[in-house]
N, C-alpha and C positions, 0 to 999 in steps of 0.2 A: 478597444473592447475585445475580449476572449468569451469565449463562446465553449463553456464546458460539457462534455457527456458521460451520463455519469448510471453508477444503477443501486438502490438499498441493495446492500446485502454483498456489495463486493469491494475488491481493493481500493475503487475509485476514492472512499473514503478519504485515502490520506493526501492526495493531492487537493481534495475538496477542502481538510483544514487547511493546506500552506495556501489556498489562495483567498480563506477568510485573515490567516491570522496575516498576509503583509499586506491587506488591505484593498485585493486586487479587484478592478471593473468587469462582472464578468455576468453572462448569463449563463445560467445552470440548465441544462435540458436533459428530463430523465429519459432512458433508455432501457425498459426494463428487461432486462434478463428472462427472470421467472416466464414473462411472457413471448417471448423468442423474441422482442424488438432489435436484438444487435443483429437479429439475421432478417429481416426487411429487408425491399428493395432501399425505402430512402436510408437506412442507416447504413448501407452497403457503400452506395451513391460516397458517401463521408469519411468512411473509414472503411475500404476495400477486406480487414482482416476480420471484420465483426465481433470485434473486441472492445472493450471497456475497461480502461476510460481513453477518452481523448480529447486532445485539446484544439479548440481552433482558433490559431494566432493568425495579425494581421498580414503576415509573411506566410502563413499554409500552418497544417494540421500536424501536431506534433500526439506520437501513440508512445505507448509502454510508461508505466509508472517513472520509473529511474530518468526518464527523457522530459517526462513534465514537471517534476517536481523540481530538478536542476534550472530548468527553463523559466519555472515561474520563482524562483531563487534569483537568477541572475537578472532579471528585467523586474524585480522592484529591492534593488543593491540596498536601497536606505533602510529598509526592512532587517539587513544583514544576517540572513539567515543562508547566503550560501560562506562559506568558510575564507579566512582573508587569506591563508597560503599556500601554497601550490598542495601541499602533501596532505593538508586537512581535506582539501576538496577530492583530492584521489583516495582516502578514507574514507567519505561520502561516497563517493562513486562506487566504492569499493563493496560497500555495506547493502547500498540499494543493488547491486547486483545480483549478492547475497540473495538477498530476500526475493527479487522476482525470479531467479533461477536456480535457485536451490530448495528456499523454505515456502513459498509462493507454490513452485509443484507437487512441493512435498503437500500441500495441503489439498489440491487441486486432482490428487491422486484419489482423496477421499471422496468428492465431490463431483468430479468430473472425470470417473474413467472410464467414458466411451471414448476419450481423443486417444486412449494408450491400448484399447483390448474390445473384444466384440462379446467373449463368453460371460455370463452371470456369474461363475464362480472367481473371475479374474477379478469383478468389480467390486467384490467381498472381501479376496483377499489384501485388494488397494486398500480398503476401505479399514481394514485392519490394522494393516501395518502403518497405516498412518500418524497415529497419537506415536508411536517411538521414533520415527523418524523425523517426528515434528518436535518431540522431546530433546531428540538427541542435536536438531538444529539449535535449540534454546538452549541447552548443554554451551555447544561450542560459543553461542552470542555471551552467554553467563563468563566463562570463564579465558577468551580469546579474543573479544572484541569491542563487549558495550563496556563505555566509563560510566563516572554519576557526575553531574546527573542527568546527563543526555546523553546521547550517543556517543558522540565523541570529546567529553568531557563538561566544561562550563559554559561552552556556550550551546543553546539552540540550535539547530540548522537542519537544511528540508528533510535529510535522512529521517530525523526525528518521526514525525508522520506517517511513515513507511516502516519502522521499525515498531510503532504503537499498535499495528496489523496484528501482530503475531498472538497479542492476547484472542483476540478475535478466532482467528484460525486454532491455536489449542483449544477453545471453549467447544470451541463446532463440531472436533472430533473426541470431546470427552476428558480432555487433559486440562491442562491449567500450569500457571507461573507459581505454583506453590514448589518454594524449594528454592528458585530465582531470583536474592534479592536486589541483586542488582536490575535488572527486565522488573521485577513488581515495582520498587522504586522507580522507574523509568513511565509505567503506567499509570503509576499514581500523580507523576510529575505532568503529563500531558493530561489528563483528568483538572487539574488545575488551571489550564488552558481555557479561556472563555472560548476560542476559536473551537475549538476540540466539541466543547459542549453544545456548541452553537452548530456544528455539522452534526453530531451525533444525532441533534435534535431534528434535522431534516433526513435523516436516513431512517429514523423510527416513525414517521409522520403513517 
């Protein structure tokens, strides 16, 4: 049994579909954000970085998007959502790192920047420059990295999930996938997903 933490309104999302869509045994426990729960004594207790999401397996507690969605990829194989040879899955790897440290801050600049600056006008100007920088991440995904019609071509796999973030993150700062059709076809394809719907439906509750 896995023991997920999770919060509306953040990344946790995409790991929340891969462990609908290969079926996985898990309890969901919310964590919310908006209301400082990741900084709790008990949520500390759990996850020492006060971060969301994370996951708790029967071997200990696995953090960072790119670490849980490969993890719950490889421990349900029949699912075959994590990639069958070696270079597909270093493309996966590749892509979700991508996203949590390049397009994930870039959006997180908007959002969250007291972790990078103290003054009001610094939080402005993050807050700015973010729809281009988030642009210009979906630029390089459009024309350098995403296939069709998933990530990495024909088949499904956990990146999938994590790359579906992105509409999210453009909408939040004003921008959108208009222009991207490879990334809109990519959104519309997970949209089609019962899994997808089926999590979306519990982060809107």
């Amino acid at each position: 049994m896995l023991t997920y933490y999770y919060s509306r309104g953040s990344s946790s999302l995409a790991a929340h579909i891969l462990l609908i869509e290969v079926g996985a045994r898990f309890d969901a426990v919310e964590v919310p954000i908006s209301a400082g729960a990741h900084r709790a004594p008990d949520y500390l207790r759990i996850n020492p970085k006060g971060r969301i999401p994370a996951l708790q397996t029967p071997d200990g507690l696995i953090t960072e998007n790119a670490a849980i969605l490969e993890y719950i990829a490889a421990t349900h194989a029949d699912v075959a959502t994590l990639p069958s040879d070696e270079f597909a899955q270093a493309q996966a790897r590749a892509l979700c790192a991508y996203l949590g440290t390049t397009v994930h801050v870039a959006y997180a600049h908007a959002r969250r920047g007291d972790r990078w600056a103290n003054q009001d006008a610094s939080f402005a100007d993050m807050k700015a420059r973010a729809p281009q920088n988030l642009l210009s991440c979906a630029d390089f995904l459009e024309n350098h990295f995403v296939s069709r019609p998933w990530a990495l071509g024909a088949n499904f796999s956990f990146c999938d999930p994590y790359l579906f973030l992105l509409d999210h993150w453009l909408t939040r700062v004003g921008a959108s996938l208009d222009g991207f059709p490879k990334l809109s076809a990519h959104k519309a394809a997970m949209m089609a997903r019962p899994a997808t719907r089926q999590a979306l439906a519990i982060y809107a509750e």
